[in-house]
N, CA, C and O atoms as a Maestro MAE file, in Angstrom:
{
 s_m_m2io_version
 :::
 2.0.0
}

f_m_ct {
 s_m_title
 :::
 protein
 m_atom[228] {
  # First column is atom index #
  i_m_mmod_type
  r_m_x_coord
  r_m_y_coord
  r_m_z_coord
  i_m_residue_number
  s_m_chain_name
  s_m_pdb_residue_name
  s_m_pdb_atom_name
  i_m_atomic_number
  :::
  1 25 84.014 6.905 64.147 1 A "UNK " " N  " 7
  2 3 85.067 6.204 63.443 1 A "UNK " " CA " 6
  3 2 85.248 6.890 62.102 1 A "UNK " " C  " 6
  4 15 84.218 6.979 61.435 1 A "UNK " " O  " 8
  5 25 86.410 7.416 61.552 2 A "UNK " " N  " 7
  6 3 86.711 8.036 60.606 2 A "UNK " " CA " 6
  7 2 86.624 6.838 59.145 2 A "UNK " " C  " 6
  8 15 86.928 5.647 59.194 2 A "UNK " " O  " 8
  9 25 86.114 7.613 57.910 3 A "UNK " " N  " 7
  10 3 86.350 6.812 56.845 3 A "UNK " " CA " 6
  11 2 87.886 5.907 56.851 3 A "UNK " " C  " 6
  12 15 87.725 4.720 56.564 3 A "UNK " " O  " 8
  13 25 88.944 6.210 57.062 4 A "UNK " " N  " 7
  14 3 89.835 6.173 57.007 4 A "UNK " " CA " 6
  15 2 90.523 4.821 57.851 4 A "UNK " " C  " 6
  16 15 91.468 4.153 57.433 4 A "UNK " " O  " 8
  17 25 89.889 4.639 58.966 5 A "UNK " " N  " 7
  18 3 90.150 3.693 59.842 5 A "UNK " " CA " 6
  19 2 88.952 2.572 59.664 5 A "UNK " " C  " 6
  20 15 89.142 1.376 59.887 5 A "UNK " " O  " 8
  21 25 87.634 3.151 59.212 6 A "UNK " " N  " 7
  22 3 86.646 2.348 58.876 6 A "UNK " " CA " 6
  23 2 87.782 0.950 57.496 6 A "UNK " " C  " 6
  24 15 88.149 -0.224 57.539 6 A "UNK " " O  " 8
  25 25 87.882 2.172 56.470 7 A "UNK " " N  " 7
  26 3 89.338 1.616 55.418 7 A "UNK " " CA " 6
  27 2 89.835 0.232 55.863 7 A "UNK " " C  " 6
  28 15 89.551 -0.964 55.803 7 A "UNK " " O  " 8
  29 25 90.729 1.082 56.337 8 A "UNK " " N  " 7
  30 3 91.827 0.134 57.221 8 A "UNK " " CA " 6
  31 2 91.432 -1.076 57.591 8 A "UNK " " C  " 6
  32 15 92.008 -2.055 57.116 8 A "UNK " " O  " 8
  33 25 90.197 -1.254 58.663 9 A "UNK " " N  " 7
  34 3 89.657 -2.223 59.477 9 A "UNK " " CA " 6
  35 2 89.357 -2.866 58.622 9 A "UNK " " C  " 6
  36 15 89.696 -4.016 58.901 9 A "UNK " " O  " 8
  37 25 88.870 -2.821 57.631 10 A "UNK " " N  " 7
  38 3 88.096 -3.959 56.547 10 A "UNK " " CA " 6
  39 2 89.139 -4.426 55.529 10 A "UNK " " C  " 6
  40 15 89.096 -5.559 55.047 10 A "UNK " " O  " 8
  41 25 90.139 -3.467 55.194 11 A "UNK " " N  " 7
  42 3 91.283 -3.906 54.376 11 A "UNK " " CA " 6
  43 2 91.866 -5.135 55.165 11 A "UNK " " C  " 6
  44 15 92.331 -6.055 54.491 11 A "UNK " " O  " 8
  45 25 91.879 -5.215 56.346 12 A "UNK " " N  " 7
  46 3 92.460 -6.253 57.731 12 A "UNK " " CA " 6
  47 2 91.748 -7.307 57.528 12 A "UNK " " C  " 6
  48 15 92.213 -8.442 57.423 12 A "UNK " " O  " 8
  49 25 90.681 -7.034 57.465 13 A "UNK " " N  " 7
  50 3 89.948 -8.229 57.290 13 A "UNK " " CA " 6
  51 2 89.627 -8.770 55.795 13 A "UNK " " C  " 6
  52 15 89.658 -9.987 55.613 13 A "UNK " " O  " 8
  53 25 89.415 -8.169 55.054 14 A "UNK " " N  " 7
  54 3 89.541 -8.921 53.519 14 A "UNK " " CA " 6
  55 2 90.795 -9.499 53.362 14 A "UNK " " C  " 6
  56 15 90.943 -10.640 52.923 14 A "UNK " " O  " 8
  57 25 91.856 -8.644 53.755 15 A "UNK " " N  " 7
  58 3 93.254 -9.449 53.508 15 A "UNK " " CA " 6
  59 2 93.701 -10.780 54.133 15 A "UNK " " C  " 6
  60 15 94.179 -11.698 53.466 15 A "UNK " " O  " 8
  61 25 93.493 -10.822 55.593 16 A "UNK " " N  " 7
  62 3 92.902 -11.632 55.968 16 A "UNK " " CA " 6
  63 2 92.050 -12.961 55.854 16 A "UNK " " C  " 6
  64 15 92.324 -14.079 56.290 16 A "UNK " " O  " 8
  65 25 90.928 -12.528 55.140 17 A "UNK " " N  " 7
  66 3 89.653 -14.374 54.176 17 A "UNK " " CA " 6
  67 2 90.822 -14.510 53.453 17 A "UNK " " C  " 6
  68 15 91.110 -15.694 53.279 17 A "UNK " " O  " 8
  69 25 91.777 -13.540 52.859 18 A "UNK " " N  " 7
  70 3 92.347 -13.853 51.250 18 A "UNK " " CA " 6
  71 2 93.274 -14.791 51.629 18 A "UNK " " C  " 6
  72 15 93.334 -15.825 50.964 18 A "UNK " " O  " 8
  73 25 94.133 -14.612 52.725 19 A "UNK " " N  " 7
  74 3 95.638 -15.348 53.076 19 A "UNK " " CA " 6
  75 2 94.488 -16.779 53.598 19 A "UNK " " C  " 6
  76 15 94.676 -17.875 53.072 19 A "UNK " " O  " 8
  77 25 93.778 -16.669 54.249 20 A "UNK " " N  " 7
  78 3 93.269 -17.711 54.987 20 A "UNK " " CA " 6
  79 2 92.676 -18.773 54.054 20 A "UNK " " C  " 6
  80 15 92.953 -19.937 54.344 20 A "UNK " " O  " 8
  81 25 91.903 -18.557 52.978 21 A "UNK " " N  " 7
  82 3 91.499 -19.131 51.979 21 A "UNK " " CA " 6
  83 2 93.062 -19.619 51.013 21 A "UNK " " C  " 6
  84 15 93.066 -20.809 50.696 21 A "UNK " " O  " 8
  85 25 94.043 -18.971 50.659 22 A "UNK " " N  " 7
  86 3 94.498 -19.540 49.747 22 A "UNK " " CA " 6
  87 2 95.917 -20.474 50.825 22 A "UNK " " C  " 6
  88 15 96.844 -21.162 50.397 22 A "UNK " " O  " 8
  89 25 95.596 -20.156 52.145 23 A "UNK " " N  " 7
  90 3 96.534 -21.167 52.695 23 A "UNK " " CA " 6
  91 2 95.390 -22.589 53.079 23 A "UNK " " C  " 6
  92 15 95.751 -23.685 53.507 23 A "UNK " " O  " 8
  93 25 94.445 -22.301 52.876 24 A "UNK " " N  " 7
  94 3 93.487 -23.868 52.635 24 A "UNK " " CA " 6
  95 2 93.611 -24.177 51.770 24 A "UNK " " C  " 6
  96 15 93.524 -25.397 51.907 24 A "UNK " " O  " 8
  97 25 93.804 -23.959 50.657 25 A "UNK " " N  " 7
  98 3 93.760 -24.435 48.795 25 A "UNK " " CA " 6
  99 2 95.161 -24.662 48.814 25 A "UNK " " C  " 6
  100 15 95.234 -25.672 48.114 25 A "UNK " " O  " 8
  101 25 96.326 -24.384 49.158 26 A "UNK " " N  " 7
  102 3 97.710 -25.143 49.247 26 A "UNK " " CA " 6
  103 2 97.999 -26.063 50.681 26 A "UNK " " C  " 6
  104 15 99.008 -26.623 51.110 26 A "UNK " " O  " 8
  105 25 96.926 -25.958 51.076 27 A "UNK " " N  " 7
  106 3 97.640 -27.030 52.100 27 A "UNK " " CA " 6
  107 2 99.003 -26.045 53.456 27 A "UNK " " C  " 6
  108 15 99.939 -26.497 54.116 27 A "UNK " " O  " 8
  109 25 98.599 -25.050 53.364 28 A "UNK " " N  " 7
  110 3 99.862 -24.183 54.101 28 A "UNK " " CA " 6
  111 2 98.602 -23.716 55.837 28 A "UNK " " C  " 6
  112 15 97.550 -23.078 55.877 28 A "UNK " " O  " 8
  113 25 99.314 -24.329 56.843 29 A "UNK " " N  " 7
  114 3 99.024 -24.102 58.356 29 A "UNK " " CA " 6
  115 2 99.173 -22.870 58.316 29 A "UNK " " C  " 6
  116 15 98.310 -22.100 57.894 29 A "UNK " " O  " 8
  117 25 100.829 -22.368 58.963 30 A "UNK " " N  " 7
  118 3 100.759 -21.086 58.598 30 A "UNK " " CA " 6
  119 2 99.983 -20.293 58.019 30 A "UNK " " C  " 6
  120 15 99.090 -19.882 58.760 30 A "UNK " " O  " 8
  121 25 99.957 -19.797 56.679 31 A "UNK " " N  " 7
  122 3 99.574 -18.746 55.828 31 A "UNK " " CA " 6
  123 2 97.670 -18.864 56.462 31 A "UNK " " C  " 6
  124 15 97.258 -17.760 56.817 31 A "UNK " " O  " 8
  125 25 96.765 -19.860 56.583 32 A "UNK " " N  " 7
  126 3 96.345 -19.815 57.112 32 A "UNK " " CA " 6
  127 2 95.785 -19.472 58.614 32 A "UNK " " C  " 6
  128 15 94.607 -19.125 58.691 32 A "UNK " " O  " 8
  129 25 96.331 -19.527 59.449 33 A "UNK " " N  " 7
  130 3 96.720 -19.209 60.686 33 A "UNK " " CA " 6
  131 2 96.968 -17.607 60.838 33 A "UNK " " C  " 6
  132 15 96.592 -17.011 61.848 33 A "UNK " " O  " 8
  133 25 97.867 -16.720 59.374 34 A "UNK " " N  " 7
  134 3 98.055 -15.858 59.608 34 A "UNK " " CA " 6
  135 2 97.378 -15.262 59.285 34 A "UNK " " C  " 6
  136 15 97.474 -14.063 59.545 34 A "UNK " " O  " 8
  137 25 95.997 -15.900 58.318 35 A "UNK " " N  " 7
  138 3 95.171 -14.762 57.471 35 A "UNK " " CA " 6
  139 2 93.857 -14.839 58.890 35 A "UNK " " C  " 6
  140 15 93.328 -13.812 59.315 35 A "UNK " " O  " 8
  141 25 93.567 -16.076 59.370 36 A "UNK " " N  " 7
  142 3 92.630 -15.653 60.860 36 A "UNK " " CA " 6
  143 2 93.206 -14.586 61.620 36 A "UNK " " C  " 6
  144 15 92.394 -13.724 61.957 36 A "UNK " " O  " 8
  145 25 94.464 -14.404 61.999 37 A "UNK " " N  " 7
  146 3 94.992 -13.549 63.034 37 A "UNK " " CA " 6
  147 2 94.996 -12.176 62.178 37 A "UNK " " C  " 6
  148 15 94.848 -11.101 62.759 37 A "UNK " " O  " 8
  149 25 95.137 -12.236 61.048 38 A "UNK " " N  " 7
  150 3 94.439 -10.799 60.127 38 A "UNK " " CA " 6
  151 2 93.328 -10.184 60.284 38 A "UNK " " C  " 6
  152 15 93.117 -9.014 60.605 38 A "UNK " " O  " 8
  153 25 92.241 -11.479 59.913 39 A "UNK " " N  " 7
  154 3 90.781 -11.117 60.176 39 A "UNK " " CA " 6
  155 2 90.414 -10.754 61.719 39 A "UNK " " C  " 6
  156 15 89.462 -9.993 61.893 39 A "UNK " " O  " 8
  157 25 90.956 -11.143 62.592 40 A "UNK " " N  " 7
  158 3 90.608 -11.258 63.761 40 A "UNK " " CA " 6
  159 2 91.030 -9.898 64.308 40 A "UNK " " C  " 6
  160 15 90.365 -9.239 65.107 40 A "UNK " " O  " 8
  161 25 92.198 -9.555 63.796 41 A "UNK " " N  " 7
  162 3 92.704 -8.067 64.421 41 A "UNK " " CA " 6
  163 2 92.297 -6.695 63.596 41 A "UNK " " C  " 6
  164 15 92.744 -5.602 63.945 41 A "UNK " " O  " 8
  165 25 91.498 -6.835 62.582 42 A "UNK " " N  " 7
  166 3 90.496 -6.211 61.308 42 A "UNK " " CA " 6
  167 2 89.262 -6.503 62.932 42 A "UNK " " C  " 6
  168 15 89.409 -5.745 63.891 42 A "UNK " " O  " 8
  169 25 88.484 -7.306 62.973 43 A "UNK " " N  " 7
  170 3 87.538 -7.295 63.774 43 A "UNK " " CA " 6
  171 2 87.397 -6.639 65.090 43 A "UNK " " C  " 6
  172 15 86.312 -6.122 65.358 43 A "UNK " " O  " 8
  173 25 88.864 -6.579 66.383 44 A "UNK " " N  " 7
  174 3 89.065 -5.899 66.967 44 A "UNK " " CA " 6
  175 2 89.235 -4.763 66.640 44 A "UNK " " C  " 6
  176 15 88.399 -3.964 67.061 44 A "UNK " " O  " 8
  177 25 90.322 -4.250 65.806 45 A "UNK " " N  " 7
  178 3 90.231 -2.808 65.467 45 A "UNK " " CA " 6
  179 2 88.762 -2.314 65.764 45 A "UNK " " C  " 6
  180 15 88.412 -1.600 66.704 45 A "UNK " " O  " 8
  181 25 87.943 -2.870 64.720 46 A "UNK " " N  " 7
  182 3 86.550 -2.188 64.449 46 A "UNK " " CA " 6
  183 2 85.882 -1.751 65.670 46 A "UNK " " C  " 6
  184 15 85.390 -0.655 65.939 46 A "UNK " " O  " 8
  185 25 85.980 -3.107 66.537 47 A "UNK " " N  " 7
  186 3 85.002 -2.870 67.874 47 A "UNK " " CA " 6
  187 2 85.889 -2.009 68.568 47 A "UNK " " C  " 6
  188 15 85.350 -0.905 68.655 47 A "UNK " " O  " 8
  189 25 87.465 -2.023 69.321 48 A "UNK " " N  " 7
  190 3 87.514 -0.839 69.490 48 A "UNK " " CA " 6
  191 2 87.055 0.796 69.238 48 A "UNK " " C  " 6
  192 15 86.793 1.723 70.004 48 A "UNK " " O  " 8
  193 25 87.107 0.629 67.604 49 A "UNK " " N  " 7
  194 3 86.404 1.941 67.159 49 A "UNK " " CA " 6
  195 2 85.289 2.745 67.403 49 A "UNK " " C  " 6
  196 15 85.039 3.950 67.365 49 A "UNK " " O  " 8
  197 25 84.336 1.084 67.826 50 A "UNK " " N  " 7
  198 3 83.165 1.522 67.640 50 A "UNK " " CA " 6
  199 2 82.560 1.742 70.130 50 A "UNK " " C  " 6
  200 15 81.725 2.324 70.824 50 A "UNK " " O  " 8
  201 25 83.693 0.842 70.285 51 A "UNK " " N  " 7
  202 3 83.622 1.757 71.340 51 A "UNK " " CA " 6
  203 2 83.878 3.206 71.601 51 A "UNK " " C  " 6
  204 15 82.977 3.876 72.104 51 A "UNK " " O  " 8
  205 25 84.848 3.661 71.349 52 A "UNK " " N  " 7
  206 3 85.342 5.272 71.710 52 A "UNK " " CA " 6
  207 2 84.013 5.875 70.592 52 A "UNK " " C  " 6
  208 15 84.228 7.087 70.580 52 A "UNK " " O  " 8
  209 25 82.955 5.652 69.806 53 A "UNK " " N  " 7
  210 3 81.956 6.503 69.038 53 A "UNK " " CA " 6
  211 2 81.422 6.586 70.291 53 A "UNK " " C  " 6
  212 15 81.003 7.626 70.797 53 A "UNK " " O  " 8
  213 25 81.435 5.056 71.012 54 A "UNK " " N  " 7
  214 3 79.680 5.338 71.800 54 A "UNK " " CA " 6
  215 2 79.977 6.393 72.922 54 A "UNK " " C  " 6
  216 15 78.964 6.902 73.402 54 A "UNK " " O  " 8
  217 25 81.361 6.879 73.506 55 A "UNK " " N  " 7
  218 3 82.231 7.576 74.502 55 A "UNK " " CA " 6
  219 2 81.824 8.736 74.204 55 A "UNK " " C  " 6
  220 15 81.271 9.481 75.013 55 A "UNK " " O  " 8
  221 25 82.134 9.109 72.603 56 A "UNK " " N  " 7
  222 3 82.121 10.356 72.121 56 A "UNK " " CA " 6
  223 2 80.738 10.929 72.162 56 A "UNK " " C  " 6
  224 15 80.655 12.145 72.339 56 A "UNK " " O  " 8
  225 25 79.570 10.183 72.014 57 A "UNK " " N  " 7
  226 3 78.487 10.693 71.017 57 A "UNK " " CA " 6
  227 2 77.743 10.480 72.189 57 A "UNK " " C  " 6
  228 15 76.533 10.707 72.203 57 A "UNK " " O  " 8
  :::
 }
 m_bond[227] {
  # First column is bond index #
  i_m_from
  i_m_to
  i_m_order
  :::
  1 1 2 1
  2 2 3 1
  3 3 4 2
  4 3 5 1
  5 5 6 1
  6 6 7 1
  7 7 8 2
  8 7 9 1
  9 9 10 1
  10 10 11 1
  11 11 12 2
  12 11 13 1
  13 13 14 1
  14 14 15 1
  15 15 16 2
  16 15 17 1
  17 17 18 1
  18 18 19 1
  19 19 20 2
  20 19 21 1
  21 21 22 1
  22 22 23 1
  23 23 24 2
  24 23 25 1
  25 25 26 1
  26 26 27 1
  27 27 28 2
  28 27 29 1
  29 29 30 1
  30 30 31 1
  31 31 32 2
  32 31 33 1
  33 33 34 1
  34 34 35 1
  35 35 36 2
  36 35 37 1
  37 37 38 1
  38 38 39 1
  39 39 40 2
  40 39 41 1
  41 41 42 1
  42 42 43 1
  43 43 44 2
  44 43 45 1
  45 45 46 1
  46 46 47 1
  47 47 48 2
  48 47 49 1
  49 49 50 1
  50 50 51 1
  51 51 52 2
  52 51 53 1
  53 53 54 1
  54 54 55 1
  55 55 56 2
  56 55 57 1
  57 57 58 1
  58 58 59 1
  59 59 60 2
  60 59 61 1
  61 61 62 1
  62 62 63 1
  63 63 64 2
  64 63 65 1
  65 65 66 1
  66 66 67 1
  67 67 68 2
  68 67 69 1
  69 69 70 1
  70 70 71 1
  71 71 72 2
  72 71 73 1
  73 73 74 1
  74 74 75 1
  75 75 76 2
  76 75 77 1
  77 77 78 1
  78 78 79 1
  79 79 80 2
  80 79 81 1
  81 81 82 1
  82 82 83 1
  83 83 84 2
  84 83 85 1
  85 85 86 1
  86 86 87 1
  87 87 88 2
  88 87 89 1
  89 89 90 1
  90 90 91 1
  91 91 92 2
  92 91 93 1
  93 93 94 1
  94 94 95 1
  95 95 96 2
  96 95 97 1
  97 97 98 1
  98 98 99 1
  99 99 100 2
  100 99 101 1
  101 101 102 1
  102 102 103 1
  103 103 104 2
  104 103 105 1
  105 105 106 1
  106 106 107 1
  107 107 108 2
  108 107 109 1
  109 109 110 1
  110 110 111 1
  111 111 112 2
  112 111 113 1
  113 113 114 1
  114 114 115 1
  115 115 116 2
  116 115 117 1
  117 117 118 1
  118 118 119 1
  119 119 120 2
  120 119 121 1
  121 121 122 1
  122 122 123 1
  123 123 124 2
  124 123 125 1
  125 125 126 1
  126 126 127 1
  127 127 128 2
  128 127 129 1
  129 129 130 1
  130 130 131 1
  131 131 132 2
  132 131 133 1
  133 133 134 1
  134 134 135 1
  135 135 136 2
  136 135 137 1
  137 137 138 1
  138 138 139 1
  139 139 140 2
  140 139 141 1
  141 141 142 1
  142 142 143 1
  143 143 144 2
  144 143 145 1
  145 145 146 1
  146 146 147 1
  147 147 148 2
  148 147 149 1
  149 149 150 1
  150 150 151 1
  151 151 152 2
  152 151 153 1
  153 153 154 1
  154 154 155 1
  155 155 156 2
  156 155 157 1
  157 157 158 1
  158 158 159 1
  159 159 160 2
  160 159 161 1
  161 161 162 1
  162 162 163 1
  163 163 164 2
  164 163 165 1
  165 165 166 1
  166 166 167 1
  167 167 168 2
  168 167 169 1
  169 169 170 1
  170 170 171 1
  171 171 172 2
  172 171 173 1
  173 173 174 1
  174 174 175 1
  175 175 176 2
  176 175 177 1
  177 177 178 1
  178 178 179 1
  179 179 180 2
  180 179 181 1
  181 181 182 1
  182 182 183 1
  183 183 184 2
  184 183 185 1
  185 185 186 1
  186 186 187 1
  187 187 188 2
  188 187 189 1
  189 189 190 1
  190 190 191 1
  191 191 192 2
  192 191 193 1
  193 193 194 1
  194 194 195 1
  195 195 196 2
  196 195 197 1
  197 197 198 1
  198 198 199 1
  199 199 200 2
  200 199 201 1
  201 201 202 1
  202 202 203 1
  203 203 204 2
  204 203 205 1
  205 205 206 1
  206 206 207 1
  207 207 208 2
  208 207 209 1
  209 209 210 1
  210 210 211 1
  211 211 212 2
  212 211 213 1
  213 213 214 1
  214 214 215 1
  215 215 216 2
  216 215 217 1
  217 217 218 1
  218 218 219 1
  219 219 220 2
  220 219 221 1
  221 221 222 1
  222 222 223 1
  223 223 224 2
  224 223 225 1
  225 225 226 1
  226 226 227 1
  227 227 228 2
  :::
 }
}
């Protein structure tokens, strides 16, 4: 997995707690809802990634 996509994957997921947390502190379903489906596709990314290492190596 390249630095670069390592990046990415975790930017997905911090951005992600961030929307999810501040749509609990306003009371917003949505914005919540969208910051799990952030984190969650930050988490897939990763494990994809970390499948094609174990392919490669």
């Amino acid at each position: 997995m390249s630095t670069g996509d390592k990046l990415q994957n975790t930017g997905d997921k911090i951005k992600g707690a961030v929307k999810e947390a501040a749509g609990k502190a306003v009371g917003n379903e949505r914005l919540e809802a969208e910051g799990k489906a952030d984190r969650v596709k930050g988490d897939l990314k990763q494990a994809g990634e970390h499948v094609k290492d174990a392919f490669k190596g």
